[in-house]
C-alpha positions, -999 to +999 in steps of 0.1 A: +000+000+000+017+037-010+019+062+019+000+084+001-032+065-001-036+073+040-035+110+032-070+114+010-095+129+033-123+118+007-127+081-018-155+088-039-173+047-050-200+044-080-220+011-080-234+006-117-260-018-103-272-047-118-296-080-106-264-104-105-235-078-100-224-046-096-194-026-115-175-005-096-154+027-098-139+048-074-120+085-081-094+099-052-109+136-038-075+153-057-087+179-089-081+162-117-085+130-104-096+104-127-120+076-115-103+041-114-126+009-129-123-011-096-143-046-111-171-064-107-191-077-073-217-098-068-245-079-062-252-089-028-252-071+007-222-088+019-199-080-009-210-046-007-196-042+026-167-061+021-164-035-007-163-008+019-141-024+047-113-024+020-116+009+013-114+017+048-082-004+051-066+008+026-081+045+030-082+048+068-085+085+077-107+089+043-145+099+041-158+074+018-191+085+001-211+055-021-233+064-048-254+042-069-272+051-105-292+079-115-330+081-109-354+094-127-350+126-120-311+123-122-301+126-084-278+105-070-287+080-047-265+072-016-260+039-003-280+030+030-265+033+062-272-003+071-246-014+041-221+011+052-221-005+091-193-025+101 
């Protein structure tokens, strides 16, 4: 792990959700940043918040915010407080 990953106060994630999976992204809060194409997870609670405990790890003083898809009205959705609980 590089030093400089424990000095990002924010770790954007982007779930594009789908039934069996979910492709993930993630960007670093620096301008210019560009977002990373993390790789697929099953689509299930527990891999989501396996998802997030490694970003934790390897983020640890990091805010991480998860968004999911656009809805109708194009806001962003946040993922639930239950799947980011440890």
């Amino acid at each position: 792990m590089e030093a400089s990953m424990n000095k990002h106060s924010m770790i954007f994630i982007g779930l594009d959700t789908h039934k069996e999976f979910h492709e993930v992204a993630y960007c670093e809060e620096q301008r210019g940043a560009s977002a990373v194409h993390y790789g697929r997870i099953p689509s299930s609670k527990v891999s989501v918040k396996k998802l997030i405990r490694q970003f934790e790890s390897k983020y640890p003083s990091a805010a991480i915010h998860v968004v999911y898809e656009l809805n109708m009205t194009g806001i962003i959705r946040s993922v639930p407080a239950s799947l980011r609980a440890t």
